[in-house]
OpenMM code with the backbone's topology and positions (N, CA, C; nanometers):
from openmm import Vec3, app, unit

residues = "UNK UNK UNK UNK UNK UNK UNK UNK UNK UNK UNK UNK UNK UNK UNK UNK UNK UNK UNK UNK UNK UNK UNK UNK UNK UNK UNK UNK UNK UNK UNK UNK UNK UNK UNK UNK UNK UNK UNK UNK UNK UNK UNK UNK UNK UNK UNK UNK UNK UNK UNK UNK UNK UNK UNK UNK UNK UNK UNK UNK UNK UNK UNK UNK UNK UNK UNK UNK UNK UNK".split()
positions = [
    Vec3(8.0786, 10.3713, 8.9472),
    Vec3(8.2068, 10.3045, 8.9620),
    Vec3(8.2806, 10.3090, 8.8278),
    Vec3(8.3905, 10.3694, 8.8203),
    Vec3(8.4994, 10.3630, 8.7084),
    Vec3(8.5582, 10.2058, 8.6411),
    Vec3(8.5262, 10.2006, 8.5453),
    Vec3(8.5454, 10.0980, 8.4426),
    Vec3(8.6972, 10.0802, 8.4900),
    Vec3(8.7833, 9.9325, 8.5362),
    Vec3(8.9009, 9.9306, 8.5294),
    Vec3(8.9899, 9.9283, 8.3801),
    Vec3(9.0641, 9.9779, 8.3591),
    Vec3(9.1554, 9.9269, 8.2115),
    Vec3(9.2738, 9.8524, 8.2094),
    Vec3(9.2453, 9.7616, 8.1399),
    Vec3(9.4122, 9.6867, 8.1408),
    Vec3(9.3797, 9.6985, 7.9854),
    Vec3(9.5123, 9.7577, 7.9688),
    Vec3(9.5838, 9.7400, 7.8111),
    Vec3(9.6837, 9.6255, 7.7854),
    Vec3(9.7264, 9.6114, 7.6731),
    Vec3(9.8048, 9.5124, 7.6120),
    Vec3(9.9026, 9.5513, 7.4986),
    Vec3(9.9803, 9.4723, 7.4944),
    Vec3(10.0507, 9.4820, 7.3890),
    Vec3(10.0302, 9.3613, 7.2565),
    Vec3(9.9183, 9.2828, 7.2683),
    Vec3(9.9541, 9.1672, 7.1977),
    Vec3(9.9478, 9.1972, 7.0138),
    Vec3(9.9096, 9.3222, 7.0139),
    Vec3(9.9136, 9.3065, 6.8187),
    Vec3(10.0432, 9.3399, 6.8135),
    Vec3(10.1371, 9.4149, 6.8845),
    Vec3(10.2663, 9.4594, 6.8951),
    Vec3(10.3561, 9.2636, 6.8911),
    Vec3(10.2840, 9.2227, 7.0187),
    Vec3(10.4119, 9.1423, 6.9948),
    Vec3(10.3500, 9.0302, 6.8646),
    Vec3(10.2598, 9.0305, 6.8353),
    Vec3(10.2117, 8.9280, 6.7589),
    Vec3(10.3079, 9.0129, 6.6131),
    Vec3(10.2779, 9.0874, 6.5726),
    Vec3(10.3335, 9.1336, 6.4824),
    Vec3(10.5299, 9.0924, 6.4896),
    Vec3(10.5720, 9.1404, 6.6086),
    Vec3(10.7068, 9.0802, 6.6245),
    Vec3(10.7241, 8.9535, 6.6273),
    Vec3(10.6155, 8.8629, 6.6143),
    Vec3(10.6846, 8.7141, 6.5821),
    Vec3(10.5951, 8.6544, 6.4640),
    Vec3(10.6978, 8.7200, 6.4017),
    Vec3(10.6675, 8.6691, 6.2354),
    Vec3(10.5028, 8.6904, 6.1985),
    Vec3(10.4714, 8.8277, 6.2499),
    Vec3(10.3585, 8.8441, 6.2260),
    Vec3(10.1916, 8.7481, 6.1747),
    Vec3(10.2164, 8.6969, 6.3487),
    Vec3(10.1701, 8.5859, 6.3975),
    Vec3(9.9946, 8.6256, 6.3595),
    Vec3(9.9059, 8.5638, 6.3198),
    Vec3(9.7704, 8.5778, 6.3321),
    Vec3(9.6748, 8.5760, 6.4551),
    Vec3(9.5914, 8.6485, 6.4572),
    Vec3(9.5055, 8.5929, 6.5950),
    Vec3(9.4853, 8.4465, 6.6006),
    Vec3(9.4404, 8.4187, 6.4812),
    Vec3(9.3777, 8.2443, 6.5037),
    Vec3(9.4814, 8.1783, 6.5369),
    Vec3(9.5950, 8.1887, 6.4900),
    Vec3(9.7582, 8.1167, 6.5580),
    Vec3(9.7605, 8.1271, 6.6948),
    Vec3(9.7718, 8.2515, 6.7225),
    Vec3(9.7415, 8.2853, 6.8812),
    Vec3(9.6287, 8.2092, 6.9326),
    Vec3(9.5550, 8.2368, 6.8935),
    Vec3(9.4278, 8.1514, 6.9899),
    Vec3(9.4946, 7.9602, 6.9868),
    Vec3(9.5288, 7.9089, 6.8484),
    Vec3(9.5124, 7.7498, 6.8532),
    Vec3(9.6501, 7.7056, 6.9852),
    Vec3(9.7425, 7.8623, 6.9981),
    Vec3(9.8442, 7.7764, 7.0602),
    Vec3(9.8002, 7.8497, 7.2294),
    Vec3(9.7186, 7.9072, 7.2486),
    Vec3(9.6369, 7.9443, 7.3898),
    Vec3(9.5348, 7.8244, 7.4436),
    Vec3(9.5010, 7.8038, 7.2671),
    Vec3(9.3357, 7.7412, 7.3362),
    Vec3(9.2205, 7.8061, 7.3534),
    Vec3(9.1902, 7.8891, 7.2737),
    Vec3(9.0763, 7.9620, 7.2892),
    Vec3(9.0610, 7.9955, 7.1487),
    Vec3(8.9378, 8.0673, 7.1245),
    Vec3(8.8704, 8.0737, 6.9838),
    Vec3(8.9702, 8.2377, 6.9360),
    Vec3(8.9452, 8.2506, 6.7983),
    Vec3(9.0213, 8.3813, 6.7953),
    Vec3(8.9166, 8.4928, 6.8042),
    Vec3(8.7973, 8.4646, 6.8054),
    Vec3(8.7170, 8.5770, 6.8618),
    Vec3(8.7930, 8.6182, 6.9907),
    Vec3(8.8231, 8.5137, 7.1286),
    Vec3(8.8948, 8.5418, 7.2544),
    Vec3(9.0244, 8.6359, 7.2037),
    Vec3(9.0647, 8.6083, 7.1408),
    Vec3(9.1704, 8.6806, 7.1233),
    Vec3(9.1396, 8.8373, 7.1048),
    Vec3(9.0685, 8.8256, 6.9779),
    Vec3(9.0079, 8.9726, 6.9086),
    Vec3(8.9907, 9.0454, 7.0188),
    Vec3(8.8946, 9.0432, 7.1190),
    Vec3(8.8249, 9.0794, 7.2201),
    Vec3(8.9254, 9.1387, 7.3426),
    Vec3(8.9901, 9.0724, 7.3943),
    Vec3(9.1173, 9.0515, 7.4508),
    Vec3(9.2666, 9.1733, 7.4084),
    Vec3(9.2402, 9.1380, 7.2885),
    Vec3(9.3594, 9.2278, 7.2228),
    Vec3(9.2759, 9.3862, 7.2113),
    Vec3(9.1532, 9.3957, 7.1431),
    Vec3(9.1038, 9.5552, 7.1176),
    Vec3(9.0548, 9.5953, 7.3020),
    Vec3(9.0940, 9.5033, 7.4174),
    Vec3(9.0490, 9.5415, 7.5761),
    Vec3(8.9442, 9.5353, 7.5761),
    Vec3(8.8086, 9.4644, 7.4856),
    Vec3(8.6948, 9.4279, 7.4779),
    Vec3(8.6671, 9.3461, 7.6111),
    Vec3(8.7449, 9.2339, 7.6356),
    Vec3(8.7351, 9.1363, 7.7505),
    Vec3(8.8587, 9.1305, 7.8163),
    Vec3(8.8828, 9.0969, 7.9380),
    Vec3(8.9528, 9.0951, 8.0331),
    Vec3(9.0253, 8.9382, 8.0145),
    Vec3(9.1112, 8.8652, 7.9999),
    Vec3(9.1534, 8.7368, 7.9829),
    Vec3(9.1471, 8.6718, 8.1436),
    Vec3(9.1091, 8.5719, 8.1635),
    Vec3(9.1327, 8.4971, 8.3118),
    Vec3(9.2790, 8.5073, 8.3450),
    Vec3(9.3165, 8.4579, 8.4625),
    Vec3(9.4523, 8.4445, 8.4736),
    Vec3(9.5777, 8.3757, 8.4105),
    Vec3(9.4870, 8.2607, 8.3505),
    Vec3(9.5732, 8.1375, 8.2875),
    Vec3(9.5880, 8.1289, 8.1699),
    Vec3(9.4562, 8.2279, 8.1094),
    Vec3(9.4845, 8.2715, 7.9727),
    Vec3(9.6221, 8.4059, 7.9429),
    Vec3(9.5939, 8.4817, 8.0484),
    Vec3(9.6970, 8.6116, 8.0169),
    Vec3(9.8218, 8.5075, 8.0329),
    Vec3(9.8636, 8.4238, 8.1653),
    Vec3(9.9987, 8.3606, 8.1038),
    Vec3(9.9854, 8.2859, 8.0286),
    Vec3(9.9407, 8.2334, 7.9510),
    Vec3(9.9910, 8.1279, 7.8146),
    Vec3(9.9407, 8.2399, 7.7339),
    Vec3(9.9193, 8.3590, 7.7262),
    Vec3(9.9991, 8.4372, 7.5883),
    Vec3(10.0962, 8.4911, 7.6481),
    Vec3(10.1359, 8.5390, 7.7443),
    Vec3(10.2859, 8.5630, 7.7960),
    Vec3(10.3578, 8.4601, 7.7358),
    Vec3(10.3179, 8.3544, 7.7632),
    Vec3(10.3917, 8.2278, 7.7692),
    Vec3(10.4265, 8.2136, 7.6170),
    Vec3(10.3652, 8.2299, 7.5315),
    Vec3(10.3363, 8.2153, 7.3820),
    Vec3(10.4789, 8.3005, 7.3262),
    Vec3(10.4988, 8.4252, 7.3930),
    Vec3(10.5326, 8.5492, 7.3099),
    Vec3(10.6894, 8.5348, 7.4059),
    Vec3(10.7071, 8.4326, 7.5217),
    Vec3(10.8347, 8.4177, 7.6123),
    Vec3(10.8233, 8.5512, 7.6548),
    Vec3(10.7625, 8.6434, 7.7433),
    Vec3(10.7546, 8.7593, 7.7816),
    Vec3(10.7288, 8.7455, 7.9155),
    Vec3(10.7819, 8.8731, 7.9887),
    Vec3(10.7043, 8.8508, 8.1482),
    Vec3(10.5578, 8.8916, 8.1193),
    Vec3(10.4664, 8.8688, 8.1840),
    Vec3(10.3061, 8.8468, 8.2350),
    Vec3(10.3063, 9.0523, 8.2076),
    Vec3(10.4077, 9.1209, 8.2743),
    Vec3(10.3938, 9.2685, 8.2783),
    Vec3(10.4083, 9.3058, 8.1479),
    Vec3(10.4962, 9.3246, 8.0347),
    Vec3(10.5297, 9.3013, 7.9583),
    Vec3(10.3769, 9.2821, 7.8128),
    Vec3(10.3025, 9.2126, 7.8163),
    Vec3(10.2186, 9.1964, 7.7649),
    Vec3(10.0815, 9.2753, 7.8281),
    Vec3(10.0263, 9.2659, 7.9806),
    Vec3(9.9224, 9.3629, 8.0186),
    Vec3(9.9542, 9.4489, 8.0816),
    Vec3(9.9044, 9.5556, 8.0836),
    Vec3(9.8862, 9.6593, 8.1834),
    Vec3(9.8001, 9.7098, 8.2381),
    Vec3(9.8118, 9.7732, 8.3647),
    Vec3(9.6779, 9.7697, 8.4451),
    Vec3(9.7310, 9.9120, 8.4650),
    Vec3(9.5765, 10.0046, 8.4204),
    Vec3(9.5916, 10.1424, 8.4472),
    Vec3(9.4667, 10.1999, 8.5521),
    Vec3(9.4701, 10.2130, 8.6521),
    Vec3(9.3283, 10.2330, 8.7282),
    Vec3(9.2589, 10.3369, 8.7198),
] * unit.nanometer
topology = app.Topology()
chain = topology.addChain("A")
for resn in residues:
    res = topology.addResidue(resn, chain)
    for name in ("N", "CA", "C"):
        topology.addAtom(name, app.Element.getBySymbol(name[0]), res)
């Protein structure tokens, strides 16, 4: 069975807002910045509620930040 991929944009937009840190990202998600690390290099997959509150973080649509390539 083929590994699914979802990519991201989050060092892109993190960098566009005032070249934001992971650990920033994580304290205003709620999650550790390892989650982030992981998350951002497509290491881990984010739950649902995590991918929107970094949408939410960056004011972006949900598409916009992941992508799903099958």
């Amino acid at each position: 069975m083929a590994k699914l991929a979802i990519t991201n944009t989050i060092r892109i937009q993190r960098f566009h807002h005032n070249e934001m840190t992971q650990q920033q990202l994580a304290d205003r998600v709620g999650v550790t910045r390892q989650t982030i690390a992981a998350i951002e290099s497509a290491r881990y997959s984010p739950s649902l509620e995590v991918a929107f509150k970094i949408a939410a973080v960056f004011e972006q649509p949900l598409e916009n930040i992941f992508q799903f390539t099958p």
